[in-house]
C-alpha positions as CSV (number, residue, x, y, z in Angstrom):
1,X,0.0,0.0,0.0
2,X,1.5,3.0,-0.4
3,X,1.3,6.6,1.4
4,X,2.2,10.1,1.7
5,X,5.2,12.3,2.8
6,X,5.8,15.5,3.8
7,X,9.2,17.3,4.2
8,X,9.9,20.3,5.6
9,X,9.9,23.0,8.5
10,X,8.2,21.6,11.2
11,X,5.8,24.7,11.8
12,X,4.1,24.0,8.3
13,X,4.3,20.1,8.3
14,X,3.1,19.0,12.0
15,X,-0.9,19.0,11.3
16,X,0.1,16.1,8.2
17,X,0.6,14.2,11.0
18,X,-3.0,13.8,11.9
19,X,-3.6,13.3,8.5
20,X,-1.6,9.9,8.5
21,X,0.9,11.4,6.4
22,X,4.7,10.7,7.2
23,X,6.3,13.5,8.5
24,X,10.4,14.2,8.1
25,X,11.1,17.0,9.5
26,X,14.1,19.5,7.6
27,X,14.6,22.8,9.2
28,X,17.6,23.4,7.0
29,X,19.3,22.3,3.8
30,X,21.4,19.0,5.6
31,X,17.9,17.8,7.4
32,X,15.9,17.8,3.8
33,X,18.6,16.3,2.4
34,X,18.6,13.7,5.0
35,X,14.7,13.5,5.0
36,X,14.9,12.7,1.1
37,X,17.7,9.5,1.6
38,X,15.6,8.1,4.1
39,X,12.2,8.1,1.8
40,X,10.7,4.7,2.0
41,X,10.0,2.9,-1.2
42,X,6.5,2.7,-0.7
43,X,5.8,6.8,-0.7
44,X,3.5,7.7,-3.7
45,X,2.5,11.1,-2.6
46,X,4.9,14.1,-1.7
47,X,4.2,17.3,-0.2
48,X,7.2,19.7,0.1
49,X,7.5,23.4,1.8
50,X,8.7,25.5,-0.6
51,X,12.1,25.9,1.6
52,X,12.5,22.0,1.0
53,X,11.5,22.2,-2.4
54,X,14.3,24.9,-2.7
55,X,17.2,22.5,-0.8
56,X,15.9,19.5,-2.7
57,X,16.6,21.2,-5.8
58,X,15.9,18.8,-8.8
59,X,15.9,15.9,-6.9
60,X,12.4,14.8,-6.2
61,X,11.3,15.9,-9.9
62,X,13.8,13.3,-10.9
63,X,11.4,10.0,-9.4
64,X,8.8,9.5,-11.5
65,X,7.1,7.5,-9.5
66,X,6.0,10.3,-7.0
67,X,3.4,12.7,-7.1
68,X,5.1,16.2,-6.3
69,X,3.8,18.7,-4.5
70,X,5.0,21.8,-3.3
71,X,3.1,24.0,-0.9
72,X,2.0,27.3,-1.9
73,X,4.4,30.0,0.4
């Protein structure tokens, strides 16, 4: 079965939580680029802040197999 992510600043990605949504946490350029090595496999769905989206660069656009979305700022 596969879920949703979210990665990002903690103050815009807590509330995904409740959602069921796994949550990685990345306050800063290192932490979303540790949050994005440590995606499970079975992620379908992934919500970015627009500060991750930013760190992440190209990255995420590159795995087709996601649904990419980026939060409005």
């Amino acid at each position: 079965m596969s879920r949703a992510a979210v990665i990002g600043e903690a103050a815009r990605t807590a509330g995904f939580a409740l959602a069921g949504a796994l949550v990685l946490t990345a306050d800063n350029p290192g932490e979303a680029l540790a949050a994005w090595s440590s995606l499970p496999d079975d992620v379908a769905v992934l919500v970015l802040t627009p500060n991750a989206a930013g760190w992440l660069g190209a990255a995420p656009r590159a795995r087709r197999d996601l649904l990419l979305v980026v939060m409005p700022p």
